[in-house]
The first five atom37 places (N, CA, C, CB, O) and aatype in JSON, in Angstrom:
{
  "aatype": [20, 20, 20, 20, 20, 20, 20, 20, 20, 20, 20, 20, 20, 20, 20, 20, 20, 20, 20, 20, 20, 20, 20, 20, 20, 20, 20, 20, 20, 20, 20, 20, 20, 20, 20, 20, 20, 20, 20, 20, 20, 20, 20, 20, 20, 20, 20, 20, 20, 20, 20, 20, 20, 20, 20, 20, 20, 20, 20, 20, 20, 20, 20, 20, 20, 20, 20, 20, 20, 20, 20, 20, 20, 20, 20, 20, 20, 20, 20, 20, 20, 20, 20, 20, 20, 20, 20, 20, 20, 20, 20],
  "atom_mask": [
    [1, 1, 1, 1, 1],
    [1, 1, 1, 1, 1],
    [1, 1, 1, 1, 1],
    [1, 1, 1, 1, 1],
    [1, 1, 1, 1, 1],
    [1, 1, 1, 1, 1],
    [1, 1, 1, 1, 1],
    [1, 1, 1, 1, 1],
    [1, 1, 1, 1, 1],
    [1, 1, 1, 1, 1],
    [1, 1, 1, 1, 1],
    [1, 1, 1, 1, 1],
    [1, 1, 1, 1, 1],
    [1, 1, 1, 1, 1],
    [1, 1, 1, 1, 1],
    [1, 1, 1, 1, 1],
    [1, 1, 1, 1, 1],
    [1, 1, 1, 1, 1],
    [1, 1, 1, 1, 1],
    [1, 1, 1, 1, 1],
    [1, 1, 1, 1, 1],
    [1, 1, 1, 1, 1],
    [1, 1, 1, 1, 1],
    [1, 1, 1, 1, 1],
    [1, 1, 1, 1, 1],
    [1, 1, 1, 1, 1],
    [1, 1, 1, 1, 1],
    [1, 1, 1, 1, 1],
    [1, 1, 1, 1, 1],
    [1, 1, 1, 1, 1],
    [1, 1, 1, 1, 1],
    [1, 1, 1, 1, 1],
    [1, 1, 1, 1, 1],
    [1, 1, 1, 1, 1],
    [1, 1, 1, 1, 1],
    [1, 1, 1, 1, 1],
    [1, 1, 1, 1, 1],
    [1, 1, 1, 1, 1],
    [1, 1, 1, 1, 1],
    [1, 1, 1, 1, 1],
    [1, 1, 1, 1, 1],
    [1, 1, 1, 1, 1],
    [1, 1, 1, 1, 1],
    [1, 1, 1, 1, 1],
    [1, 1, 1, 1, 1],
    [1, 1, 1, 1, 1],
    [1, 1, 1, 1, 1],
    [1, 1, 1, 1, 1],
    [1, 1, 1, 1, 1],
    [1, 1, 1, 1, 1],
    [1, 1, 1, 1, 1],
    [1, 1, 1, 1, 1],
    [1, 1, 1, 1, 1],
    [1, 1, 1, 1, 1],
    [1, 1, 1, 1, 1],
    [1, 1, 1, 1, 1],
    [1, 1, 1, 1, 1],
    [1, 1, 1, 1, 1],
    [1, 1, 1, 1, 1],
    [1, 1, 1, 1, 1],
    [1, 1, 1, 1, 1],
    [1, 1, 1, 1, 1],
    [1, 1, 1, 1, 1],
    [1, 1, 1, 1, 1],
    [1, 1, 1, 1, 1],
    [1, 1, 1, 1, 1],
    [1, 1, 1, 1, 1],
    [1, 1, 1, 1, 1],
    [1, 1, 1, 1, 1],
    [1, 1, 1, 1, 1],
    [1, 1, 1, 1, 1],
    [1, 1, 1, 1, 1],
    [1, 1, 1, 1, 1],
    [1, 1, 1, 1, 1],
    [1, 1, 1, 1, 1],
    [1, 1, 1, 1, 1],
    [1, 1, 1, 1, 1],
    [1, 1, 1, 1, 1],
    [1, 1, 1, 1, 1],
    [1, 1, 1, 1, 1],
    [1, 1, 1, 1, 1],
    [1, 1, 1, 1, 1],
    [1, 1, 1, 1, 1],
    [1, 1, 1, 1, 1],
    [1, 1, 1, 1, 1],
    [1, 1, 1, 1, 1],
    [1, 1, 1, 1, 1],
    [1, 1, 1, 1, 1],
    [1, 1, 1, 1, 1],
    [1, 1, 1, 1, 1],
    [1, 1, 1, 1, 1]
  ],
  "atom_positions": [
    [[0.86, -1.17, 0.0], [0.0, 0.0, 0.0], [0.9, 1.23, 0.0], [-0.97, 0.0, 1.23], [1.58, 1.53, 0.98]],
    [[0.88, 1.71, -0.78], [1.58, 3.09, -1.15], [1.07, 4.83, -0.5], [1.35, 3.09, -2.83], [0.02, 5.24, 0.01]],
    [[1.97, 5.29, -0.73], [0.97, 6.73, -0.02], [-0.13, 7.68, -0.69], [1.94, 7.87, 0.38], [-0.51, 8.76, -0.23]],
    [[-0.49, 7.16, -1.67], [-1.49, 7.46, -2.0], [-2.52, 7.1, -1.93], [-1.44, 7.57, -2.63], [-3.51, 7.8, -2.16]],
    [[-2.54, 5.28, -1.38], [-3.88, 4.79, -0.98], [-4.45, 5.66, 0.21], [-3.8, 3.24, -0.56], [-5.65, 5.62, 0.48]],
    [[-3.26, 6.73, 1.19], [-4.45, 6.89, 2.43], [-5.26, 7.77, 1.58], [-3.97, 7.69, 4.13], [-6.28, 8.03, 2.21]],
    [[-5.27, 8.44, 0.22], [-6.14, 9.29, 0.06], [-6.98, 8.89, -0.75], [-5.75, 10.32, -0.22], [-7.49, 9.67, -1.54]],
    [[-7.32, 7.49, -0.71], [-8.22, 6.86, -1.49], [-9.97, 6.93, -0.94], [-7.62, 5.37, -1.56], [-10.2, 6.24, 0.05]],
    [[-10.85, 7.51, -1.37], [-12.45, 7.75, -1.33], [-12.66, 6.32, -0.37], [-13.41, 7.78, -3.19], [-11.88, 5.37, -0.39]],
    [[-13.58, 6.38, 0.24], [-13.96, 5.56, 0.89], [-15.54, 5.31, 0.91], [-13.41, 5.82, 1.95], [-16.14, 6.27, 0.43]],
    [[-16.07, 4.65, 1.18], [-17.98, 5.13, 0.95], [-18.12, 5.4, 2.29], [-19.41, 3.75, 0.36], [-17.34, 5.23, 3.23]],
    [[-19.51, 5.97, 2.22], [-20.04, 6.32, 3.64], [-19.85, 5.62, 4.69], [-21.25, 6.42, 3.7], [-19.3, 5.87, 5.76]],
    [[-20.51, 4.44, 4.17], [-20.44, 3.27, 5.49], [-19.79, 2.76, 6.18], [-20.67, 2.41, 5.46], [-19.9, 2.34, 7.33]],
    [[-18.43, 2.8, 4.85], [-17.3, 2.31, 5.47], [-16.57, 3.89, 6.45], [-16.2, 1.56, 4.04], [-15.71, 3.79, 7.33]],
    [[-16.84, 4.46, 6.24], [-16.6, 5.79, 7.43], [-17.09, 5.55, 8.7], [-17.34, 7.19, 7.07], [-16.46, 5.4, 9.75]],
    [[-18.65, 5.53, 8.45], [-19.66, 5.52, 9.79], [-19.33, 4.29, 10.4], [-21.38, 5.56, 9.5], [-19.57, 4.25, 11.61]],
    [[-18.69, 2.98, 9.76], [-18.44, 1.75, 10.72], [-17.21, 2.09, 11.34], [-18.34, 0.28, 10.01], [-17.04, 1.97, 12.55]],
    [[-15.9, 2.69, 10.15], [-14.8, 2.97, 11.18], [-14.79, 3.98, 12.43], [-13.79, 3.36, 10.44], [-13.87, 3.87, 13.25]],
    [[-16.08, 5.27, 12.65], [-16.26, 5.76, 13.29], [-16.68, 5.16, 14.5], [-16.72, 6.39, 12.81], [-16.29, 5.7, 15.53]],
    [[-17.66, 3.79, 14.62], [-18.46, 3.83, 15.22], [-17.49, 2.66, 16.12], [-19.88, 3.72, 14.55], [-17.62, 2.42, 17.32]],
    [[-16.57, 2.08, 15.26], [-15.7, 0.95, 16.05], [-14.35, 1.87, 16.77], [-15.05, -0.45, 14.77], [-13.41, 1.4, 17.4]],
    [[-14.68, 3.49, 16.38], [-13.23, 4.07, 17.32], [-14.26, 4.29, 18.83], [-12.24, 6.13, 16.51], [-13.85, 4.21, 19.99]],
    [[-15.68, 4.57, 18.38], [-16.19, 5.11, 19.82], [-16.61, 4.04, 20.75], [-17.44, 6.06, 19.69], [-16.96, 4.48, 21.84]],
    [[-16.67, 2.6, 20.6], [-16.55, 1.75, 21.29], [-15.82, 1.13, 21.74], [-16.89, 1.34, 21.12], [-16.0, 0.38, 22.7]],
    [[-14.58, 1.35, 21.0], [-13.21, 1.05, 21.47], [-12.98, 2.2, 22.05], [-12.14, 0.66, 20.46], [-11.9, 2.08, 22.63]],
    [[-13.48, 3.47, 22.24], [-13.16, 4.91, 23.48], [-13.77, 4.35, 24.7], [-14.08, 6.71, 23.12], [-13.29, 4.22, 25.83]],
    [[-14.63, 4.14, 24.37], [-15.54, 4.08, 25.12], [-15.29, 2.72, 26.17], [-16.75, 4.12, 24.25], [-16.1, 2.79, 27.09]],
    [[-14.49, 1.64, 26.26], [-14.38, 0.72, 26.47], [-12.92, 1.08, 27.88], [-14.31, -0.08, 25.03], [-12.88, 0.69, 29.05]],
    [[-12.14, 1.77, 27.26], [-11.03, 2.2, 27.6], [-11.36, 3.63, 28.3], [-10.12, 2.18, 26.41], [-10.35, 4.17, 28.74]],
    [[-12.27, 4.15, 28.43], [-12.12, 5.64, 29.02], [-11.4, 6.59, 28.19], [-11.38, 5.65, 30.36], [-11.09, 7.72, 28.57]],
    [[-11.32, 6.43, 27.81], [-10.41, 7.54, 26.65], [-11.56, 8.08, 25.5], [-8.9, 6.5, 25.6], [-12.68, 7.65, 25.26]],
    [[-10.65, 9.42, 24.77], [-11.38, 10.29, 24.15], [-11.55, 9.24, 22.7], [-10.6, 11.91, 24.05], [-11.13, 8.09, 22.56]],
    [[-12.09, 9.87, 21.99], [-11.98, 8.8, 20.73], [-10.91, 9.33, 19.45], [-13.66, 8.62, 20.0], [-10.52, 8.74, 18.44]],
    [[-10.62, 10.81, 20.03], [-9.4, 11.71, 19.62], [-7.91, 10.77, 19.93], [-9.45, 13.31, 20.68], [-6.99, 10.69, 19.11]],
    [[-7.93, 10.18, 21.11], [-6.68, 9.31, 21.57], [-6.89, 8.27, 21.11], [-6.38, 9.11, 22.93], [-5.92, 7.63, 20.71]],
    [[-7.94, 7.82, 21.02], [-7.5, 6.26, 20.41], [-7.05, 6.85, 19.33], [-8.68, 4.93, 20.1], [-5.85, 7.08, 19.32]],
    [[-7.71, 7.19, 18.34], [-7.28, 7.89, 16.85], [-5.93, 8.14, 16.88], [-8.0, 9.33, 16.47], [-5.22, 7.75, 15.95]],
    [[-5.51, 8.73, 17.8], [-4.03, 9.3, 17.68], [-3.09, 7.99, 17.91], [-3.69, 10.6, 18.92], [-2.24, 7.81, 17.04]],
    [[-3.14, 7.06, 18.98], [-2.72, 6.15, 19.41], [-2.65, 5.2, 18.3], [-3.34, 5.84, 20.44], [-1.53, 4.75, 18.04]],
    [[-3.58, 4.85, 17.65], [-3.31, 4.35, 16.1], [-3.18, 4.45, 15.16], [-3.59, 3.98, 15.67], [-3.03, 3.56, 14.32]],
    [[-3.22, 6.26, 14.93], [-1.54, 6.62, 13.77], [-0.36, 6.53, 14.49], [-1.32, 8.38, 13.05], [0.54, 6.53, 13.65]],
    [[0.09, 6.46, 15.53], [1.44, 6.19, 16.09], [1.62, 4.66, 16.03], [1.61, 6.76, 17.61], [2.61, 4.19, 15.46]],
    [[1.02, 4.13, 16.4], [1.4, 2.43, 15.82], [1.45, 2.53, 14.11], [-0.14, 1.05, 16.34], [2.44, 2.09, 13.54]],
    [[0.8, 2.89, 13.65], [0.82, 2.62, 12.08], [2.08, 3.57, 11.73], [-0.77, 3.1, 11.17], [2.75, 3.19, 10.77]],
    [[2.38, 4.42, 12.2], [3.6, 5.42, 11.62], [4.45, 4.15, 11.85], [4.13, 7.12, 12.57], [4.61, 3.3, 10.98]],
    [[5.08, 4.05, 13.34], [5.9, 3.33, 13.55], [6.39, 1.76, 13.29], [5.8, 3.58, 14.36], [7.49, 1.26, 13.55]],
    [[5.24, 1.15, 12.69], [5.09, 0.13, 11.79], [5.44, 0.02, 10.88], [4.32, -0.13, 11.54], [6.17, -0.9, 10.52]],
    [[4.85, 1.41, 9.87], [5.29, 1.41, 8.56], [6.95, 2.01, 8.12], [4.18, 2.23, 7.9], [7.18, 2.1, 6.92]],
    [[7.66, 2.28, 8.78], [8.87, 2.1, 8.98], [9.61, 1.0, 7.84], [8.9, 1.7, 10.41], [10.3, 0.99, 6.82]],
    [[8.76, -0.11, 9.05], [9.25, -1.4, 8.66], [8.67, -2.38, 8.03], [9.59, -1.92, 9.5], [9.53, -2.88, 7.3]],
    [[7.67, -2.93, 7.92], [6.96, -3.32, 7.27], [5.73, -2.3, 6.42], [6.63, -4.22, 8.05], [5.66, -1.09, 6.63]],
    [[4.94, -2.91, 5.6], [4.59, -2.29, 3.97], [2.99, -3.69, 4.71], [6.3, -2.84, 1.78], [2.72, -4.87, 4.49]],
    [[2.27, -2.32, 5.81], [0.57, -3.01, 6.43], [-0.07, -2.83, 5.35], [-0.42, -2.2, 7.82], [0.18, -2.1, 4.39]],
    [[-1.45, -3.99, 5.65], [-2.85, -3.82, 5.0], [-3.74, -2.73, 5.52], [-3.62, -5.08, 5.16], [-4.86, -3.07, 5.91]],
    [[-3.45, -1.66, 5.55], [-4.32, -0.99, 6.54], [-5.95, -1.52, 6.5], [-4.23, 0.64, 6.21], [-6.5, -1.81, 7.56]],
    [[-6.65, -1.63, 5.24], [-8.06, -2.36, 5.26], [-8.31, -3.28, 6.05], [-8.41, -2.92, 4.2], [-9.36, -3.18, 6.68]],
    [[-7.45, -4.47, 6.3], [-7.2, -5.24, 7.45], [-7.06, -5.31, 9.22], [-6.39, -5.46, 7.1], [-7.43, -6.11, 10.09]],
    [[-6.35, -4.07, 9.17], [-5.87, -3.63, 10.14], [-7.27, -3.61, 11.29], [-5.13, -2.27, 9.71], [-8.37, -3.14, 11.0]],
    [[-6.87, -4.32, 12.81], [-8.07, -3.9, 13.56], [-7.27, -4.23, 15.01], [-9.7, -4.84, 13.17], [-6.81, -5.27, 15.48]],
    [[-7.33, -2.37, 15.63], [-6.98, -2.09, 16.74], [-8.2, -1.93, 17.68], [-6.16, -1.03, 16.63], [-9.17, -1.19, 17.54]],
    [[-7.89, -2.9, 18.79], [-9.4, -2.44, 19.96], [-8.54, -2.49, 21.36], [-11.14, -3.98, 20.06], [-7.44, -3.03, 21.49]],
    [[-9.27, -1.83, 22.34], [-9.29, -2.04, 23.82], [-10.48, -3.39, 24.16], [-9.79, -0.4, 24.61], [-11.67, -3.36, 23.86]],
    [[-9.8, -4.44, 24.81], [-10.61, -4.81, 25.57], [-10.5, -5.42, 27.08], [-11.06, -5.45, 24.88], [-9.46, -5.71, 27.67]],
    [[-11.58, -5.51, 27.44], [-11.33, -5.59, 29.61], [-10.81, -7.31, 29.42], [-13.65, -5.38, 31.18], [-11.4, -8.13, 28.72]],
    [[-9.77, -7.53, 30.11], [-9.51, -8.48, 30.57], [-8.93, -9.01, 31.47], [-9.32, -8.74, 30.11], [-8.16, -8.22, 32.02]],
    [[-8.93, -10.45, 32.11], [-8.53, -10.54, 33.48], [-7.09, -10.75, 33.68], [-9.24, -11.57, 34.13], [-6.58, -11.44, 32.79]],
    [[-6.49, -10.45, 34.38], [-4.82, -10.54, 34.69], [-4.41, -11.06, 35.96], [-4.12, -9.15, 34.67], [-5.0, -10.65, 36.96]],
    [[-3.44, -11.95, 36.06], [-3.16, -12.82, 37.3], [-2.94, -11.73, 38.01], [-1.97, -13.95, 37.33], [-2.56, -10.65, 37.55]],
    [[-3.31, -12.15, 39.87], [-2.79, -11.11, 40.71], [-3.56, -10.01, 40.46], [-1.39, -10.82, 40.51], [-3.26, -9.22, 41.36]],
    [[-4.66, -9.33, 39.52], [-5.15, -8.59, 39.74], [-6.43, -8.88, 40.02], [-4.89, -7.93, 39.08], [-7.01, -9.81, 39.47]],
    [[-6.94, -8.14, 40.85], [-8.86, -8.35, 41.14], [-9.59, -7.47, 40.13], [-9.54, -7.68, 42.92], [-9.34, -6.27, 40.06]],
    [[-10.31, -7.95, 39.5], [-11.21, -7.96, 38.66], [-10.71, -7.28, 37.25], [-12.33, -7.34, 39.31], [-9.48, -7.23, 37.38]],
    [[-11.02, -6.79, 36.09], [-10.35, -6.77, 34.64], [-10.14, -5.45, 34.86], [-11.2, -7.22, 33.18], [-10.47, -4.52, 35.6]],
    [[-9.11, -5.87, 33.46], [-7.85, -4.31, 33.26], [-8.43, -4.18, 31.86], [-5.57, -4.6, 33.28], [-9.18, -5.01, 31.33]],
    [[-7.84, -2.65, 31.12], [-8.16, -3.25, 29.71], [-6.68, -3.26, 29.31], [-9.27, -2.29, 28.61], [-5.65, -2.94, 29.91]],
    [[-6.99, -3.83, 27.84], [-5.83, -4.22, 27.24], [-5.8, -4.11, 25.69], [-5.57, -5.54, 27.66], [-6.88, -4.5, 25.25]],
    [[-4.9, -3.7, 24.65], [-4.91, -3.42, 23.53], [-4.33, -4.94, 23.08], [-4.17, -2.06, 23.21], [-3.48, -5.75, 23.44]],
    [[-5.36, -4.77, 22.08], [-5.16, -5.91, 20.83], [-5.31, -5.56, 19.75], [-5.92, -6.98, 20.77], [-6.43, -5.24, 19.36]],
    [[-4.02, -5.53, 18.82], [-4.05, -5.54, 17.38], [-3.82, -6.63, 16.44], [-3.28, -4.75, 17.05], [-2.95, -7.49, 16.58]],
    [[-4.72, -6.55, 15.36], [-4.26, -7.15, 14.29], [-3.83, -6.76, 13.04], [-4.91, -7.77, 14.1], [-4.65, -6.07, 12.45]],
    [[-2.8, -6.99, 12.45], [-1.8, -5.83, 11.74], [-1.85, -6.67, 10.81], [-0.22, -5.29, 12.28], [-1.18, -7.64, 11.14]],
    [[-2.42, -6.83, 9.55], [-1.68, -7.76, 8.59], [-0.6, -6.95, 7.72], [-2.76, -8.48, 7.58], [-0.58, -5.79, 7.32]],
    [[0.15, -7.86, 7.59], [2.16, -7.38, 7.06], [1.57, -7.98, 5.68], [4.2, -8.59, 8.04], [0.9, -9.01, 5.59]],
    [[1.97, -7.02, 4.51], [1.73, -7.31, 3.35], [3.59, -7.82, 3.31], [0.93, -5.94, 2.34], [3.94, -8.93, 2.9]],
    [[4.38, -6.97, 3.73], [5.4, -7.3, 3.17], [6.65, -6.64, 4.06], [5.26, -6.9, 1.74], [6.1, -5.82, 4.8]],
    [[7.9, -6.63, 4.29], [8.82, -6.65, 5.02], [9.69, -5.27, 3.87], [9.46, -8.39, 5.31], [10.05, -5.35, 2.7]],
    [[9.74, -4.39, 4.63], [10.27, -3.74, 3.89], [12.02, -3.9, 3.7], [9.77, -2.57, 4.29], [12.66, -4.51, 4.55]],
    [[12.46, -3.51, 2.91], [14.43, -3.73, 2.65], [15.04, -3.04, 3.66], [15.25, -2.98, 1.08], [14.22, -2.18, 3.98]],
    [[16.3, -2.9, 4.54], [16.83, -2.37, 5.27], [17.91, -1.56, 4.74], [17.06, -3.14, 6.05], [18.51, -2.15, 3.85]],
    [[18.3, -0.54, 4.96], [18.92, 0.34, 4.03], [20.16, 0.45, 5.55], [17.78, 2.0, 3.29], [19.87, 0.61, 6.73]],
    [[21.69, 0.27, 4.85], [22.53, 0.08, 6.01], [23.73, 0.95, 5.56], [22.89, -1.52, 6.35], [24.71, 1.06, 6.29]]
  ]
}
């Protein structure tokens, strides 16, 4: 995916669903839906570095889960990043 796909048209729906999966993933985590947003262009910046993501693929969430030693759930980030490809290392 090249840098011109981020400026590729998108349809409505597919807007209003990616909208609606940042405010439940805010919403899950206490956070603004401005920070998650931000929080996952900083993974994707720092990703794309190095690997060449599916962003269409791509699915970042908060969710509550339980952790040894702790009483009752924390949340916790889970991504799924698909790697189209490994980018070359320039040395």
């Amino acid at each position: 995916m090249g840098f011109a796909d981020f400026f590729k048209k998108k349809s409505s729906g597919s807007v209003a669903k990616d909208r609606l999966k940042l405010v439940l993933v805010s919403d899950r985590a206490n956070c603004s839906p401005e920070l998650m947003e931000q929080m996952k262009n900083d993974i994707i910046n720092v990703l794309s570095k190095y690997v060449e993501i599916d962003l269409e693929g791509l699915d970042i969430k908060i969710q509550q889960t339980e952790m040894e030693g702790v009483e009752g759930s924390v949340p916790a980030l889970f991504a799924n990043i698909p790697i189209r490809d490994l980018k070359s290392q320039k040395k």
